[in-house]
C-alpha positions in Angstrom: -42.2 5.2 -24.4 -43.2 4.1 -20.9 -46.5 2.0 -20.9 -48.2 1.8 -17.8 -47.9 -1.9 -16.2 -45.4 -2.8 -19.0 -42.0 -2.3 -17.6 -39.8 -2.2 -21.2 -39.5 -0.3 -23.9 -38.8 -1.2 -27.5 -35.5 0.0 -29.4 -35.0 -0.1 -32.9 -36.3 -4.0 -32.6 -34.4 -4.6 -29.5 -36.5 -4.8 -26.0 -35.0 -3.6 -22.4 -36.7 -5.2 -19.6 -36.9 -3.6 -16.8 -37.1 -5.9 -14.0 -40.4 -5.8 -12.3 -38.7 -7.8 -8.9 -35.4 -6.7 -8.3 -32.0 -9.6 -7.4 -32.3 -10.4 -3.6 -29.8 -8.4 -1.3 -28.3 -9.4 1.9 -29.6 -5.2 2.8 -32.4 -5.3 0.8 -35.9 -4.7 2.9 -39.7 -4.8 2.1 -40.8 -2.2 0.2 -43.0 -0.8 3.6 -39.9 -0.3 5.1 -38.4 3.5 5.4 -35.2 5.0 6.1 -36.2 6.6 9.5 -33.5 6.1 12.6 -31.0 4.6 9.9 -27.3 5.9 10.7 -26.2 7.6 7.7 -22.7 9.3 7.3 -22.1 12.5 5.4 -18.6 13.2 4.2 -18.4 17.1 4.6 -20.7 20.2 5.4 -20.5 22.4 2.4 -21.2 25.8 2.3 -24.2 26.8 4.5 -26.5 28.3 2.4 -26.5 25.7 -0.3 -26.4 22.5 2.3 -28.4 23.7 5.2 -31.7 22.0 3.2 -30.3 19.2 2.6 -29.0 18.6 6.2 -32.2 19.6 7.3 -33.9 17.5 4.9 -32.0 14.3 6.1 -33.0 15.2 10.0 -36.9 15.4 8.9 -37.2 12.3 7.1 -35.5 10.7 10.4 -32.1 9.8 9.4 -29.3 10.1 12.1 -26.3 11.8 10.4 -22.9 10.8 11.5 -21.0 13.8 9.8 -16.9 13.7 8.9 -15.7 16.9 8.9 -12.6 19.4 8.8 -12.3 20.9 12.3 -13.4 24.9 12.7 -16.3 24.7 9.8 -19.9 25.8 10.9 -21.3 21.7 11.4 -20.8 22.6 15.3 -24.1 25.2 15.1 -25.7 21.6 13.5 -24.4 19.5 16.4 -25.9 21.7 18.8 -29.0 22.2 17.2 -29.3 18.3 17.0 -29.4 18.7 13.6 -26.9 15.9 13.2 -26.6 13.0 15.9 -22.3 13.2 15.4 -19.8 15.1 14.6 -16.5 13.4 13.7 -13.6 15.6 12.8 -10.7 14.7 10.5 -8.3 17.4 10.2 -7.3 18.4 6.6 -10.4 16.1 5.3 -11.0 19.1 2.9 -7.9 19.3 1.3 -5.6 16.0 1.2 -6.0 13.7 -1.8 -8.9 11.6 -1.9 -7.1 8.4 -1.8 -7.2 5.6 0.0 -5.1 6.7 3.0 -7.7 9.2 3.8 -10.3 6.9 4.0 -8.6 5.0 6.4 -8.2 8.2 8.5 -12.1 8.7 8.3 -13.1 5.4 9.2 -10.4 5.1 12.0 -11.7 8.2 13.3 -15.4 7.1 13.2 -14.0 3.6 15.4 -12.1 6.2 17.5 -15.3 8.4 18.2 -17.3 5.6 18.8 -19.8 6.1 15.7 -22.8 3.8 15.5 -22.7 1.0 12.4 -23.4 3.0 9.5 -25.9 2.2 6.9 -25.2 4.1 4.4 -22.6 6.9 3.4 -24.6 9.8 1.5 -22.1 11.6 -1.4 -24.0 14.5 -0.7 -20.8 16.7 -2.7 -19.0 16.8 -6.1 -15.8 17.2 -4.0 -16.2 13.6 -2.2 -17.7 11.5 -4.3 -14.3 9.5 -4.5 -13.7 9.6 -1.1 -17.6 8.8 -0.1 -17.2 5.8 -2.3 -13.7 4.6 -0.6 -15.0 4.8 2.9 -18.5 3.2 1.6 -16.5 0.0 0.3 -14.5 0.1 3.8 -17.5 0.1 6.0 -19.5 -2.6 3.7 -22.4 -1.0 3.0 -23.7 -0.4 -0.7 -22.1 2.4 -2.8 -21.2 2.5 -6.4 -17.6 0.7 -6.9 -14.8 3.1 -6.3 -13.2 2.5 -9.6 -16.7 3.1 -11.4 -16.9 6.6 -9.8 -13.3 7.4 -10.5 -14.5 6.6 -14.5 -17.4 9.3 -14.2 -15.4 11.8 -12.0 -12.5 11.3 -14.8 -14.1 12.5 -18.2 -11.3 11.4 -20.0 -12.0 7.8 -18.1 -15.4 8.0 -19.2 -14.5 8.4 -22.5 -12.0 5.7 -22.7 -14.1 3.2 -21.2 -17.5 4.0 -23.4 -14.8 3.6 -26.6 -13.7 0.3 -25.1 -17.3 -0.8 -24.8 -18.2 -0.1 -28.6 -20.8 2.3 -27.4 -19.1 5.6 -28.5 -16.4 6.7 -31.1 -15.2 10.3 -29.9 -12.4 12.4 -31.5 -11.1 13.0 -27.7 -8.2 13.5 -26.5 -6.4 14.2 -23.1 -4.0 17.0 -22.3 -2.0 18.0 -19.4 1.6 19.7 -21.6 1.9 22.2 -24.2 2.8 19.5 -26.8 0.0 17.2 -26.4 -2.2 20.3 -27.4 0.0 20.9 -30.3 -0.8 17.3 -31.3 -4.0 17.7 -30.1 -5.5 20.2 -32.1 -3.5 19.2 -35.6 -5.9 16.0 -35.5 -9.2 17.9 -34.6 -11.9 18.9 -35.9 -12.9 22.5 -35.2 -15.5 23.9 -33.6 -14.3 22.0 -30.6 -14.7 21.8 -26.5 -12.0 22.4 -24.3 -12.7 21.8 -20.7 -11.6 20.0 -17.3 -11.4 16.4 -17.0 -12.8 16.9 -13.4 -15.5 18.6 -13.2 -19.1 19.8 -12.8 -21.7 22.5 -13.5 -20.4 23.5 -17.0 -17.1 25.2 -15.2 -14.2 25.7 -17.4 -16.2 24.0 -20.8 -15.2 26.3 -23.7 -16.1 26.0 -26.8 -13.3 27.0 -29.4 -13.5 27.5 -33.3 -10.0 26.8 -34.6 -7.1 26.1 -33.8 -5.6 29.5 -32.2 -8.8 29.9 -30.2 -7.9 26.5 -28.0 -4.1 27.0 -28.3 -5.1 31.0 -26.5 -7.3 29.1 -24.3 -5.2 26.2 -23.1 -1.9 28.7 -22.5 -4.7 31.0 -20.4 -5.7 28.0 -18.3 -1.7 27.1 -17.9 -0.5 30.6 -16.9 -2.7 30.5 -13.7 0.6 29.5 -12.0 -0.6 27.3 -9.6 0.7 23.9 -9.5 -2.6 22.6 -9.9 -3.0 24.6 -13.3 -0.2 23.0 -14.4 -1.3 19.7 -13.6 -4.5 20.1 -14.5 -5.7 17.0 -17.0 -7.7 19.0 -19.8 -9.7 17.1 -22.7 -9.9 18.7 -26.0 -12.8 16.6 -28.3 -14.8 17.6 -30.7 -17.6 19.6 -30.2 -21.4 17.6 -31.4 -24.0 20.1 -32.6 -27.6 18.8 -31.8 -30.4 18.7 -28.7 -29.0 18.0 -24.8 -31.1 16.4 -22.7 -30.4 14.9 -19.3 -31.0 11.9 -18.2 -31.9 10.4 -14.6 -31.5 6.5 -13.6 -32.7 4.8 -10.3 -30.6 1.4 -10.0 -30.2 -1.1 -7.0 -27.9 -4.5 -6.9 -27.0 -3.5 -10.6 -30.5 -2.9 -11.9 -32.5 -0.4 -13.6 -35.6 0.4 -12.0 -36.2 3.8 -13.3 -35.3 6.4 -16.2 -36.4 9.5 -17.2 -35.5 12.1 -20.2 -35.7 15.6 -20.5 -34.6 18.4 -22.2 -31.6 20.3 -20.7 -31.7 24.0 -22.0 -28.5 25.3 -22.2 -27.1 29.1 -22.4 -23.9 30.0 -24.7 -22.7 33.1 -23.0 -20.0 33.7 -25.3 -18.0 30.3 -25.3 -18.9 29.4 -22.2 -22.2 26.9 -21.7 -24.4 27.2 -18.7 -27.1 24.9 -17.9 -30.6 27.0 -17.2 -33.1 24.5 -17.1 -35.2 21.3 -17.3 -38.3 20.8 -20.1 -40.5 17.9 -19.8 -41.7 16.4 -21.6 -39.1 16.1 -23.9 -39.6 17.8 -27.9 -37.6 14.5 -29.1 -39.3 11.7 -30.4 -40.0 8.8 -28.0 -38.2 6.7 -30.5 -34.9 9.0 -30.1 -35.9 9.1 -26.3 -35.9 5.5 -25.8 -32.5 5.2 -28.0 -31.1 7.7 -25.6 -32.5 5.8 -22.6 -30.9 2.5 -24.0 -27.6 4.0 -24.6 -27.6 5.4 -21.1 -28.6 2.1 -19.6 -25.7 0.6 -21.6 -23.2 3.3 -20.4 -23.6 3.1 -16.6 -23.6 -0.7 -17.2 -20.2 -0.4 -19.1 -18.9 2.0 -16.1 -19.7 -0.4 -13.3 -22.5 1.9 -11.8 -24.9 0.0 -9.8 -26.6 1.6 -6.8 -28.5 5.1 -6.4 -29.5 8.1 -8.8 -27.1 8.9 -11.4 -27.1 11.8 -13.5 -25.9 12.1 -17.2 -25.5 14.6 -19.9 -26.3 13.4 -23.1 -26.1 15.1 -26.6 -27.7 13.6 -29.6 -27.1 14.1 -33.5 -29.1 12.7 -36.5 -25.2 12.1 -37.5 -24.0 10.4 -34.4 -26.6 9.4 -32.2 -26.5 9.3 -28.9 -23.2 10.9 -26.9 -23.0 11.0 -23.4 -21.1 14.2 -22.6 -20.4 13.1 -18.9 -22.1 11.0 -16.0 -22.8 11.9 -12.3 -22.6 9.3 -9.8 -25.3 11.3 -7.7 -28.4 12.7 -8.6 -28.6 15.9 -10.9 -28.3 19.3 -9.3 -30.5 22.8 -10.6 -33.8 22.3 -11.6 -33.6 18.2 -11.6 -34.8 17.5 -7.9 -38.0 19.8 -8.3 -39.0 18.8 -11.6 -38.7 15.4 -11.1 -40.8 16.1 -7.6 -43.2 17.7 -10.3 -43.7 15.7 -12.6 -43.4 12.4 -11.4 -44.0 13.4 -7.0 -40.9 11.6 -7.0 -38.0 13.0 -4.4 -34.4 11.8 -5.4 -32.9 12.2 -2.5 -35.9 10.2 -0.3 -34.9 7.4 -3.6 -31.2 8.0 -3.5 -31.2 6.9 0.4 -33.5 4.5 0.3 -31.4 2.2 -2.7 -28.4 3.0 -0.3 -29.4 1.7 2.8 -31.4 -1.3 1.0 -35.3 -0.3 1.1 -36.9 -1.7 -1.9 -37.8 0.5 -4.9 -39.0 -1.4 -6.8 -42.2 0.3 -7.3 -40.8 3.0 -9.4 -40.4 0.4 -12.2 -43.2 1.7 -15.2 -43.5 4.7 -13.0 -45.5 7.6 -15.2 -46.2 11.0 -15.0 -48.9 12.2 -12.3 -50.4 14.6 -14.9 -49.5 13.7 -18.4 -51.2 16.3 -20.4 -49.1 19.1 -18.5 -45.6 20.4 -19.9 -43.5 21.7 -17.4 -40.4 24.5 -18.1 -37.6 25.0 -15.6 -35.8 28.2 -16.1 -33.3 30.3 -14.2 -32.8 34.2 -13.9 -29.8 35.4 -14.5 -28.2 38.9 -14.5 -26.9 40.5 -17.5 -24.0 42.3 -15.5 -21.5 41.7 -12.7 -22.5 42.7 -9.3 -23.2 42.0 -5.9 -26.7 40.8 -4.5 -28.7 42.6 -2.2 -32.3 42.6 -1.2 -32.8 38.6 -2.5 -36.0 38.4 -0.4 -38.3 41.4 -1.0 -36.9 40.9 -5.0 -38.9 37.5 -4.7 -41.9 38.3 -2.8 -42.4 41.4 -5.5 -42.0 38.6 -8.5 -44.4 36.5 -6.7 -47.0 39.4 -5.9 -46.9 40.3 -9.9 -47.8 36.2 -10.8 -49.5 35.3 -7.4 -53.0 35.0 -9.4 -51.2 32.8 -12.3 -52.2 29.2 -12.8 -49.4 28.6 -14.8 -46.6 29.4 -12.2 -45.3 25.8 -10.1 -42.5 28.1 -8.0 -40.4 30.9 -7.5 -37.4 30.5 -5.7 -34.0 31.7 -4.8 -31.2 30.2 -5.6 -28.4 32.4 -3.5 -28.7 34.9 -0.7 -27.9 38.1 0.1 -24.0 39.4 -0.6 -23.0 37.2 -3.1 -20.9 37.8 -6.1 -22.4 37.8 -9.1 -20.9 37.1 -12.9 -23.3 38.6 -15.7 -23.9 36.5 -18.7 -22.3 39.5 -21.0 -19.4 39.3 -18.8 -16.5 37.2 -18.9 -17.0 34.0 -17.2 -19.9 31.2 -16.5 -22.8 33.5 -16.0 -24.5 33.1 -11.6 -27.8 32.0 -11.1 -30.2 33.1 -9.0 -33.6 32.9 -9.0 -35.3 28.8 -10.4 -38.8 29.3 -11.8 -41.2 26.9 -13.1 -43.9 27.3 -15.2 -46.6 24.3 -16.4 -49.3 24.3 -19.3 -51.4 22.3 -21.5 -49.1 23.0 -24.0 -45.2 23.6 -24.8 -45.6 26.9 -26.3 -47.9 28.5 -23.2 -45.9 27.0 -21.0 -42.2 28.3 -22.9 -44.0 32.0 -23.1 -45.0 31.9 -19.3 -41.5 31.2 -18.0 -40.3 33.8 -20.3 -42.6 36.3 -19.0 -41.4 36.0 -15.4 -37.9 35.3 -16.7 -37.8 39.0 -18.5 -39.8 40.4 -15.8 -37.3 39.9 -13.2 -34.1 40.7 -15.2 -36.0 44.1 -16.0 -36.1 44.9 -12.5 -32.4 43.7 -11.5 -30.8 46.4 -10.8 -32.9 46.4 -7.6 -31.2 43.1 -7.2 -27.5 43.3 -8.6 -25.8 46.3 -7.3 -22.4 47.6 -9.2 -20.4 50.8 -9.9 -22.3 53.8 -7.6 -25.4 52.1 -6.7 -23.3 49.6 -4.9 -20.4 52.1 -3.4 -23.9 54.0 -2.1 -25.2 50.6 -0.7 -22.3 50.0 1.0 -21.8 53.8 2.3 -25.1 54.0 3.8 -25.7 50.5 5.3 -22.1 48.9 6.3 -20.3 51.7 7.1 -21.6 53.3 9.8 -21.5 49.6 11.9 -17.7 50.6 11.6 -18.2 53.9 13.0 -16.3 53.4 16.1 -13.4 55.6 16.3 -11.8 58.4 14.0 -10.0 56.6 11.7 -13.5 54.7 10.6 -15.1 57.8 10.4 -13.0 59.2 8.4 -12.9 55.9 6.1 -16.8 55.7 5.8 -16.6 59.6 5.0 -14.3 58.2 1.9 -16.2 55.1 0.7 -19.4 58.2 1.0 -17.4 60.7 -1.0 -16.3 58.2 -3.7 -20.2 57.0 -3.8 -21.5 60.2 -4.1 -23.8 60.3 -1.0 -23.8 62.2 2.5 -21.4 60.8 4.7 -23.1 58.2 6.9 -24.4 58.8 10.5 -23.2 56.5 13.5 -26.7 54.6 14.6 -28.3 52.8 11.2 -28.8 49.6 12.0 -27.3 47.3 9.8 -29.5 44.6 8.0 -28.8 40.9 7.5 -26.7 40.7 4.5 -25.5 37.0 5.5 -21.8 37.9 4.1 -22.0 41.3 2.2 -19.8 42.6 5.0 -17.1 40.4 4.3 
């Protein structure tokens, strides 16, 4: 598929060129140049344990971080630890409508708090991609057009616009009232998907075999009672049976320097899907692979993508052929980062920054594996049951004491902390993950076994990990209590929450450990 030195790849007798110099940019720099001291603005802080990496990661490689956010939120800590060089606040940035009167609130407040020229503007989150792209455009520095990433954040845009092209023929249709599902499902063919037209992760995709199972569904989704339920745009297409893969492309000033394929394992828990995982390389033909690759390339061309990583989800069928099932304008989350950083020592978010702010990366062009006789396996534990976590760190360090003399294990990581909710993949709902692992080998099959192996071996031991019913009434009985010892009334409520556990009341004194959140 990729030929080292020969940037293009052959398609059913078509060639794609990969340009080996890219079209000159009024922002584009020599390729020695970095992104260190560049002024880069960050719409949003996230939630702490996931985005404390990333803002970390952005301070190391020497990027100054002007960052917009809602007032009261935990950025402040990062402000004072110099983390970031600013902190703007725009009250209500979290909630209002991403539209273009908020992003003329966000750039009048970076004028107003005298922000330095920005480079770049990072869409570090789903949730602002739209508005990241607005105030992007408004600054003049290089994002993807705003009405291209309204077409990915959209699915039912995506789907209308890839039609439009000639690239795709779906049976797709969108639904926000009762009788456009009625219509809806008369003209389908079942088994079907049912699932958000905004959206990421897999949330709310369903898969539904006739027509009462999506009827049930949709009228489920409707009697939330919110008014965002109701207005909710659903899409209800049918459903293609065959390998997903996912698919990562580098572009800068509209061109494709890089693209990669891999297998995306995927976990039906009931009729929900969840991804688990990356496999490289992929079990597809490099024929298929470069069809896929082609039919990508075409895609983000057809959407108006042109600058950064993107990130798409793409089905294929010996009946169909390719199908893109949606498209990021960002990289890929999960397992994506680190086995790209695996297998190709290639860090998207170093890549994503430097296309933004106009370093030249070019040299990824005909970029190949560093080790091409290893298969890599990305996998995720999950937990079979609901529950809460507790005791994240020492479950890891026991996993990595049992394969610490392994060859075949890259990393074992955790993916949440301590005191976090926890939805079982024989439950109802999209199952939690928790722990990444990676495996590598010579081969698929050793390297498919290994990840399995560590995979079982931590779910065996998870009720160490996952606390419900008693064990986590105990938990809570005997560490969080007593910190709420302080008068009578306490007393006699950790006395209760003992009773109902079955344990000895707890005793004033215990310490209480670092649950980051369990005590809420």
């Amino acid at each position: 598929f990729w030929t080292s030195g020969v940037a293009e790849a052959v398609v059913l007798g078509a060639v794609i060129r990969f340009p080996r110099s890219l079209p000159p940019s009024r922002q584009m720099a020599s390729v020695e140049n970095d992104v260190c001291r560049r002024v880069v603005v960050v719409i949003g802080s996230g939630v702490r344990a996931r985005s404390i990496e990333m803002f970390e990661k952005l301070h190391a490689m020497g990027l100054q971080v002007v960052l917009v956010d809602d007032r009261d939120t935990w950025a402040a800590q990062m402000l004072a630890s110099g983390l970031i060089r600013q902190l703007v606040e725009v009250p209500g940035v979290s909630a209002r409508a991403q539209d273009a009167s908020l992003a003329d609130a966000v750039v009048e407040a970076l004028s107003a708090a005298g922000a330095p020229p920005a480079d770049a503007v990072y869409n570090a989150f789903n949730k602002y991609l739209l508005l990241s792209s607005l105030v992007a455009e408004r600054l003049g520095v290089t994002t993807n057009p705003y009405d291209a990433v309204r077409r990915c954040v959209f699915k039912h845009e995506t789907r209308k616009c890839l039609v439009a092209a000639g690239l795709e023929d779906w049976l797709s249709f969108s639904i926000v009232s009762a009788e456009d599902m009625v219509g809806a499902v008369a003209k389908m063919r079942f088994p079907a998907v049912l699932k958000p037209a905004k959206g990421s992760g897999s949330s709310g995709v369903v898969k539904v075999a006739s027509e009462a199972e999506a009827m049930d569904e949709f009228f489920k989704r409707k009697a939330r009672g919110s008014q965002a339920a109701q207005d909710e745009v659903l899409i209800l297409e049918e459903y293609i049976d065959g390998p997903e893969v996912g698919v990562e492309i580098v572009m800068q000033a509209g061109a494709v320097v890089f693209c990669s394929v891999m297998d995306a394992a995927k976990q039906s828990s009931g009729a929900y899907f969840q991804g688990t995982g990356r496999s490289y390389p992929s079990s597809l033909s490099p024929v298929i692979q470069a069809m896929i690759s082609s039919h990508c390339i075409a895609a983000v061309a057809a959407l108006g993508l042109t600058s950064g990583v993107l990130d798409l989800d793409v089905r294929y069928s010996e009946a169909s052929g390719p199908r893109v099932l949606e498209v990021n304008a960002r990289m890929g989350g999960g397992s994506v980062g680190v086995m790209h950083s695996i297998v190709y020592g290639l860090d998207l978010v170093d890549v994503h920054l430097r296309a933004l702010v106009g370093c030249s990366v070019r040299h990824l062009v005909g970029l190949m594996p560093t080790d091409p006789a290893l298969h890599y396996e990305a996998g995720w534990v999950m937990s079979p049951y609901d529950g809460v976590t507790v005791g994240m760190a020492p479950f890891v360090e026991r996993l990595h004491a049992t394969f610490r003399e392994h060859p075949n294990i890259v990393e074992i990581v955790p993916l949440i902390g301590d005191g976090k909710t926890v939805v079982g993949y024989r439950g109802n709902g999209l199952p939690t993950s928790l722990i990444q692992v990676v495996t590598k080998a010579e081969d698929k099959e050793s390297a498919e076994h290994m990840l399995g192996t560590v995979l079982s071996t931590a779910e065996e031991g998870i009720s160490d990990l996952v606390l419900r019913g008693e064990a986590l009434l105990g938990f809570v009985a005997r560490e969080i209590a007593p910190v709420f010892v302080t008068s009578p009334v306490a007393t006699a409520m950790a006395a209760a929450v003992a009773g109902a556990a079955g344990v000895a009341a707890p005793l004033p004194g215990i310490a209480l450990p670092q649950l980051h959140g369990l005590a809420d």
